[in-house]
Every structure is written in structure tokens, then in C-alpha cells.
N, C-alpha and C positions, 0 to 999 in steps of 0.2 A: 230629560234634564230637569233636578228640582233646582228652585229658582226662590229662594226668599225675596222679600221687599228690599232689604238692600241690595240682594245681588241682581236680582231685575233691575234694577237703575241702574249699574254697573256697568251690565250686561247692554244696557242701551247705550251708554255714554260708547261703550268701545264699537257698538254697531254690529254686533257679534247675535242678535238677537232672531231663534230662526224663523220659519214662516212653516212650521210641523202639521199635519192636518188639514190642510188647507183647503178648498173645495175651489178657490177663486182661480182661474186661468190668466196669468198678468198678460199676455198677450192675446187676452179679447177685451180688455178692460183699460179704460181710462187710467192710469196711476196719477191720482190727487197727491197721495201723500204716501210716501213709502213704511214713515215710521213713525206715529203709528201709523197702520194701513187703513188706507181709505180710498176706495175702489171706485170708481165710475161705470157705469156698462154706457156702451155705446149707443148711438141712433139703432144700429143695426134691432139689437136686442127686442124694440118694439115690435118685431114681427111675428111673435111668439106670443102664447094666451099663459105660458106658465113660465116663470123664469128659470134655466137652468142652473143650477148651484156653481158650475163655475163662470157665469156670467153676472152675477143677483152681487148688486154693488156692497159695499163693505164700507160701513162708518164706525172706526173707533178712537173714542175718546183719550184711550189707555191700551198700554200693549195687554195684547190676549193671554190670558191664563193660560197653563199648560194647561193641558187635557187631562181631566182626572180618573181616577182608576173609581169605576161603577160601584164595586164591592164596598168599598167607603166612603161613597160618596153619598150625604143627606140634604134632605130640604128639612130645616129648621122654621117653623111654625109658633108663635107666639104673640105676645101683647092683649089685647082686652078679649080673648077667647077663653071657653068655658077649659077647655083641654089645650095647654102645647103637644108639638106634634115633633117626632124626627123620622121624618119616613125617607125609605128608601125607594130607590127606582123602579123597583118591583113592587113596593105598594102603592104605587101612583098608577100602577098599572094595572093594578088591579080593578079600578074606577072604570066606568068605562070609557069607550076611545071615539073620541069625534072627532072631524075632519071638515075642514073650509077652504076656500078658496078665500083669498085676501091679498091686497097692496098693502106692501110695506113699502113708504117712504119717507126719509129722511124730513126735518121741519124747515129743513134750510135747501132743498131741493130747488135751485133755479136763483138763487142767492147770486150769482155773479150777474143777473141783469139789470138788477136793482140798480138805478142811479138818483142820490148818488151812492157811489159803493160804501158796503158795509165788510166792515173785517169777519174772516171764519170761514170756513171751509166755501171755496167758489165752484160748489157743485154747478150744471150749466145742464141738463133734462135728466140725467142718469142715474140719480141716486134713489132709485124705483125699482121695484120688482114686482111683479104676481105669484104666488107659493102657493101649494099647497101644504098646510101646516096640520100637523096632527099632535095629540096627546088628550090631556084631561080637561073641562069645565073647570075652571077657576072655583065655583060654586063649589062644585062638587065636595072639594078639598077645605074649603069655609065651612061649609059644613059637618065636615067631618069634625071640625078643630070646635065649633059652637059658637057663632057670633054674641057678644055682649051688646044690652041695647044700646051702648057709649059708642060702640064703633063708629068711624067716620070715615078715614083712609083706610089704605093699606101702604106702608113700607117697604119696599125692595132694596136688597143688597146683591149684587152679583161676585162673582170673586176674583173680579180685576182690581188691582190697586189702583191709584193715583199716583201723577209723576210729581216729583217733587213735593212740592205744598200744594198741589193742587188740589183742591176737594174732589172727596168720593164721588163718585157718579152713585148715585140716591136717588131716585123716584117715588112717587106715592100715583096711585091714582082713588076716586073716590069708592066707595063701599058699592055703591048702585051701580058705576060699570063693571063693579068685579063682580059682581052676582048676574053680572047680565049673560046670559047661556051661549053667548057667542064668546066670549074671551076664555083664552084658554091656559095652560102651560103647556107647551108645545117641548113636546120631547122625539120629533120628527119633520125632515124639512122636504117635501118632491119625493116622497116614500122610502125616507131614508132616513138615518138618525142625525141629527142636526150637526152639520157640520161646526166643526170647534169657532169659526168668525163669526158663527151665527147663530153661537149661542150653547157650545155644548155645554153640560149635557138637558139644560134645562131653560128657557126662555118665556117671557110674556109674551101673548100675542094679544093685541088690543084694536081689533079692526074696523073702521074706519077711524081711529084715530094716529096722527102722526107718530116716527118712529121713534122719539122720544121716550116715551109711556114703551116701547116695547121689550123690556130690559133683558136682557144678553144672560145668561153664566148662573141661573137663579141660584143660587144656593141658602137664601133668606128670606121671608118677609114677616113684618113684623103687624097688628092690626093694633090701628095709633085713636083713640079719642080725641084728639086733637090736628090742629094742621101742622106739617113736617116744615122745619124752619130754615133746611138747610140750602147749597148756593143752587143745586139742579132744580130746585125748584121756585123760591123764591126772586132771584135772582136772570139765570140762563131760563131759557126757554118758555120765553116768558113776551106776549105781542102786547100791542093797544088794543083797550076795549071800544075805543071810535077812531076818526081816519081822522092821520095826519098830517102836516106838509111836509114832503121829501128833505129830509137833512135835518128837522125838528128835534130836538131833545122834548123827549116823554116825560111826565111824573111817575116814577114807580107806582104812586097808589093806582093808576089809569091802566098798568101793566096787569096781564091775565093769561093765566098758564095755559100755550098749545096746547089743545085737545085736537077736534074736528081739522079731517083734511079739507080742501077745498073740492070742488069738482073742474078739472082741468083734462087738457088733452095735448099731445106730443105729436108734429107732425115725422114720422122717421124716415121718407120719401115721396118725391126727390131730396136731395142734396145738393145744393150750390149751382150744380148746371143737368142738362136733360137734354136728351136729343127730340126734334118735331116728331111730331106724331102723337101714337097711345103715349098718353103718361099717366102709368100710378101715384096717384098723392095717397097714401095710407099713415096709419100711425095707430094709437090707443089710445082713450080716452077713461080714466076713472073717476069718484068720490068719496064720500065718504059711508058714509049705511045706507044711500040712495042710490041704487041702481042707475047707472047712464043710461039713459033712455033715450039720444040724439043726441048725432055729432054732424055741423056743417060747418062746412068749405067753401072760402072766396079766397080767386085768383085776381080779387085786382084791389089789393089791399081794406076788403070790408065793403065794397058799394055795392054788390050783391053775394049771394049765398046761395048754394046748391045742397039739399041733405044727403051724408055719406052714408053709406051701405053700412049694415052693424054686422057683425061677426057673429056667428050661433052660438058660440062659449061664449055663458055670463055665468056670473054669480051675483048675488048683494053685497061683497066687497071686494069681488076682485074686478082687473079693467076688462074694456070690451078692446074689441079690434076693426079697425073701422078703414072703410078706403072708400073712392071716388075716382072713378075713370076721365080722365083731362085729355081731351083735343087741343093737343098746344102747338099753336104757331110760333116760327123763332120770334126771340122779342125778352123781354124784361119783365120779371111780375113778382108780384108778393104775395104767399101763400099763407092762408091762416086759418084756424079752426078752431069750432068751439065748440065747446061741450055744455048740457045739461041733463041734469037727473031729474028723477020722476017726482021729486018737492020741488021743482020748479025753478031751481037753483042754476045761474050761467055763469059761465065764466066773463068776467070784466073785460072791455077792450084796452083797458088804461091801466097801468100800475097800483095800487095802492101800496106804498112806500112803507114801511116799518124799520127802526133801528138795529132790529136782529139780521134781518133779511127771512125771516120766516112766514111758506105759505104764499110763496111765489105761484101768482096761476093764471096771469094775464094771456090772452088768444095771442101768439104770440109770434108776430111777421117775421116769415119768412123771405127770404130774395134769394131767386132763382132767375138763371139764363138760360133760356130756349135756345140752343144752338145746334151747327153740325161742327163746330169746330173740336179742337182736339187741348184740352188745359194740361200743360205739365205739374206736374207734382214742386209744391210749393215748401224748399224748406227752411222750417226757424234761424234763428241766428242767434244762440243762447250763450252766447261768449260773455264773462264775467269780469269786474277788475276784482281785484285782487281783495281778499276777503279783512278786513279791519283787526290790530289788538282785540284779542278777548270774546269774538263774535263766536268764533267755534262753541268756546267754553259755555259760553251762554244761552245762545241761541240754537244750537244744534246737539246738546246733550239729549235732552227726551223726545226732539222728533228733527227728521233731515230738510232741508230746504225745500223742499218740494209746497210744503206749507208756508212758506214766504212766496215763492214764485206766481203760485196762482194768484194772490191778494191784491195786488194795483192800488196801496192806500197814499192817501195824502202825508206829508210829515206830520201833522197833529194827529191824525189816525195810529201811523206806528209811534209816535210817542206814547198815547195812548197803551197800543198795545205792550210795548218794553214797562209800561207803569203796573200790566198787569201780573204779567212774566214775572218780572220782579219778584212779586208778592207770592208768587206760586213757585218761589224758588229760586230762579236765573241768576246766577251770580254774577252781578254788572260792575267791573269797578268805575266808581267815579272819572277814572280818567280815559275810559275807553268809551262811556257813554255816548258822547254825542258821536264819535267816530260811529259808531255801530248804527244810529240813527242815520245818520248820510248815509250809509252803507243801503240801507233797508230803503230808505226815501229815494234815492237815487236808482237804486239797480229793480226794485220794487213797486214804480209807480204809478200812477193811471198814466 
């Protein structure tokens, strides 16, 4: 199915839009947000050293490009290089082929813990994977092209659109990580060709940095002498250069664009309750270009620590896997683990608060009950009133409710947010406004 920019919008508004390609299994996965799609993987998930393609979470911005036909499909090369370039599939292959192990994680990973809450996708441990990523050195292909000595960035364009008015999703990262022999164009994901959410037919891999920098659909990039002005970078994805206090409004000028992940660790068992006796507490710990080098465990919320067992698969960016054997008597306790890497780098016991919610990596308590008893299954109660004038039209054209559900903001937060919609499009009329606000405030909030 071809799909122009108008009729991709169209095609969204009627909910008609398919899921072709797909590598994700929705029933092993979190569903965030249906449309666009944005996948969760489960606690489960952590017990694995490689993530498998229909587990490996899914964050996008814009609905996914249809899959394009290889035979026509180019990477375009230009801006302050000595030679542009339009190569094809087959001459990127020609290059030769490297192969890493590496996490990819989202920059907003663990965003829903943050208080107080901040609006944007309430990922809560799962928007993480370990891959095995194949294709060409970045380098390689700079080279080919001739760096000028003005170079500074580089430019990425992928070939998803934006909805409405919303800005392109644009990236740049600097000259010296793209020369660095670990970043790649990965045109292969777990020994297979990248599936289309994750990037067919051509993607950044920029490892140990957040998944931001990782850009999806390559089909551009441009090498810029200057700094790129536009909103994904300037703007979005973008933390404090020092700590601030929880709910603080930042200065832009103090704002400095995600790179580096943190070093953090995931505990993925137990879960809520456990029977006396053996208990596995396991999980994964990774960082960023620093190898985890230690991960310890306390059951009675931080007063002591035991160090957990490492897992024999490592790499330098991808995680480790790690457990600890617990003698647990019935009773009540709080599990939590930390991690650090071989620069000496731990993870915090305390939050450090940011307005994005980006870069979430506090040791992160757990509460568990020792029991023999028997817990039933516990279900939601996700009954609605009746949806406001105009809210359809506005709020559910380019993406489904699913992306209001998770958020839990204040009314000055979805004010906020309706102020931004707006501007990216959302057709609000004046007299349905405040209705759609209650709507969102009331059925929406912490």
C-alpha cells in the first residue's frame, strides 16, 4: 500500500493504518500506545542476554514508513564533504561488516517514576533491549564521502513524516562519535535484516548512547559546519547540565542534549509476592561504554548488600545478567540493586528529577511479600464517561488514547500539553476547549 503524506494522515485519522512487517509480538509486550506504536517489553524479558525482535520494545515518534523496495532504495550523502554520495544497498555492503553487541534504550526509560510526574510517554523498566546489530562503520562511509575540515555534525533524515505540524524527527550527532569505530549503520538486527519498526532498511546504531541519537529509516544524512537548529534537538531531548529541584522550571541555556546512558540495573524477579524458601532475585544491569563490572542486592531496603553472581555474556555495551540466591522467610521486604561500571560510576539511591523525565536510573525499591498464600488476579476498572465535543477530532486523529491513559498529569500539565498539540496541528475549537480539558484532567490524572 503507497501512502503519500496526505494520505498517511488520512489513513490515521480513519485508524485504517496497518502494522505490515512487524517483528513485535503485542501479546508479550506492554501496549504504551497503539498509534503511533510504542511497545513495552515485559519484566520477563530481562532474563535473556539478547533481546528477541518480537520482544525488543518499539518507540515511535511517527507512524512507520512502509517498507521500501531495495532495488530503489538510496542513502543520500552530502553537505561539507569532498564527494556526495547515492549509494545503494549493495554498496554499503560492500564496506566491510562489523558486528556488536549493544542496549538500546529509550532516553525517557523509567519516566513514569519520576515525581513529580512529567508528561510523554510513561515507559515504567521496558523500553530496553540488548541486540545484536550488524552492518557498516559509520567511518567507513565518511570516508568514502571525504570529510571537510568545517565538518562538525552530522545530519540525519529518516523517512518517516511528521503528524500534522509536528516537526521532523532530525538528529545530528557530533563528527568524533561518528568517526568513532563502534557506531555503525546497521542494516541487520539478531542475524537478520532489520525489521521495518526498527528501522528498515537502514538505521544508526550509536552505542552507549541513548536511543534518541539512534535514528530509524536512514535514508539521509547530511555533514553540517554548523549546529542543527532544529526542535529534536534544540528543544526535545534535551536534560540539565546540574541537579535540580523536583518540579523546578530549567533555563534553556542550562539544557544539554542526551548523549550518554546512565549505568542502571532492572530487578526482573521476584515479582510482588514469593513463596519461603529458595528465592531467585535476578535481573540485568547495563551503561554506557563502561562495562558493568558489579551488581549488588539488599533485601531490607539498602541497610546491607550482598554482591550478585555476573552472567558470562558481556560485551562493552551490551547488559550483563545477574542474580542472587535469597533465603526468604514469610514477611515483607524491599528489594533493590545497584549497579556499577569499571569508571567507577553507581547508580544513585535518590532520584535526580529533570523536566523531560530523561535518564531515569535510581536503585530502584522493590516491595515483595514472602508468603504461602494464594493472590487472585487483580482486574483494572477502565470504564470511561462519555468522551467531550470535539475531543475525537483533536486528540485522537494522529495517535489513540492509549497515549493519554498512561500520563496521570495535573490540569496545568494538560493545559500545557493541549497548548502544544495545538500548535502541531490539533484542531481545537474555542468552545470545546475547556470541555476536553476536564475531560483529560479528570479521566487522566495523578
Amino acid at each position: 500500500m503507497n501512502l503519500s503524506r496526505r494520505s498517511l494522515f488520512l489513513a490515521a485519522a480513519a485508524g485504517v493504518l496497518p502494522r505490515s512487517n512487524s517483528a513485535a509480538d503485542l501479546k508479550k509486550m506492554i501496549v504504551r500506545s497503539s498509534r503511533p506504536e510504542d511497545l513495552e517489553m515485559p519484566l520477563d524479558g530481562f532474563a535473556q542476554w539478547i533481546t528477541p525482535a518480537d520482544r525488543f520494545f518499539v518507540r515511535t515518534h511517527t507512524f512507520t514508513p512502509e517498507r521500501p523496495n531495495l532495488g530503489e532504495w538510496r542513502l543520500k550523502v552530502d553537505g561539507v564533504v569532498n564527494q556526495s554520495l547515492n549509494l545503494t544497498m549493495d554498496d554499503l555492503k560492500k564496506l566491510p561488516r562489523v558486528e556488536l553487541v549493544a542496549v538500546l534504550e529509550c532516553a525517557g526509560n523509567g519516566r513514569s517514576f519520576y515525581q513529580p510526574r512529567v508528561p510523554g510517554a510513561q515507559w515504567a523498566f521496558g523500553s530496553v533491549g540488548n541486540g545484536r546489530w550488524a552492518g557498516v562503520r559509520f567511518r567507513d562511509v565518511l570516508e568514502k564521502a571525504g570529510l571537510k575540515d568545517s565538518a562538525k555534525d552530522i545530519f540525519f533524515d529518516g523517512a518517516d513524516v511528521p503528524l500534522g505540524k509536528m516537526p521532523d524527527f532530525q538528529r545530528t550527532i557530533p563528527v568524533k562519535k561518528a568517526l568513532d569505530p563502534d557506531t555503525l549503520l546497521a542494516y541487520e538486527m539478531n542475524g537478520q535484516p532489520l525489521p521495518q519498526e526498527h528501522g528498515f532498511p537502514l538505521r544508526l546504531v550509536v552505542p552507549g548512547w541513548a536511543g534518541d541519537s539512534w535514528v530509524k529509516w536512514v535514508q539521509h544524512f547530511e555533514v553540517l559546519d554548523h549546529e542543527f537548529e532544529g526542535f529534536w534537538m534544540k528543544t526535545a531531548y534535551r536534560h540539565p547540565n546540574h541537579s535540580v529541584a523536583p518540579g523546578a522550571t530549567v533555563d534553556p541555556k542550562d539544557m544539554v542534549p542526551v548523549a550518554d546512558l546512565n549505568v542502571k540495573s532492572v530487578i526482573a524477579t521476584p515479582q510482588a509476592h514469593a513463596k519461603p524458601g529458595r528465592v531467585l532475585i535476578s535481573g540485568a544491569a547495563w551503561s554506557n561504554s563502561s562495562l558493568v563490572t558489579r551488581v549488588d542486592v539488599s533485601v531490607d531496603s539498602g541497610k546491607t548488600w550482598k554482591p550478585a553472581q555476573l552472567g558470562k555474556d558481556q560485551s562493552r555495551y551490551g547488559w550483563r545478567l545477574w542474580s542472587l540466591d535469597w533465603k526468604a522467610a514469610e514477611g515483607k521486604y524491599t528489594l533493590m540493586a545497584r549497579a556499577t561500571n569499571a569508571a567507577g560510576q553507581t547508580q544513585p539511591l535518590s532520584e535526580e528529577w529533570n523536566p523531560s523525565g530523561y535518564l531515569w536510573n535510581v536503585a530502584q525499591p522493590v516491595s515483595i511479600e514472602v508468603t504461602s498464600k494464594e493472590f487472585p488476579q487483580v482486574i483494572a476498572d477502565f470504564s470511561r464517561t462519555p468522551q467531550p465535543p470535539g475531543y475525537k477530532a483533536a486528540c485522537l486523529t494522529c495517535h489513540d488514547e492509549g497515549m493519554m491513559v498512561q500520563q496521570r498529569l495535573t490540569r496545568a500539565q494538560w493545559d500545557r500539553e493541549l497548548n502544544k498539540m495545538t500548535g502541531w496541528g490539533a484542531e481545537i475549537k474555542p468552545e470545546d476547549r475547556e470541555g476536553i480539558l476536564k475531560y483529560l484532567s479528570d479521566q487522566f490524572k495523578q
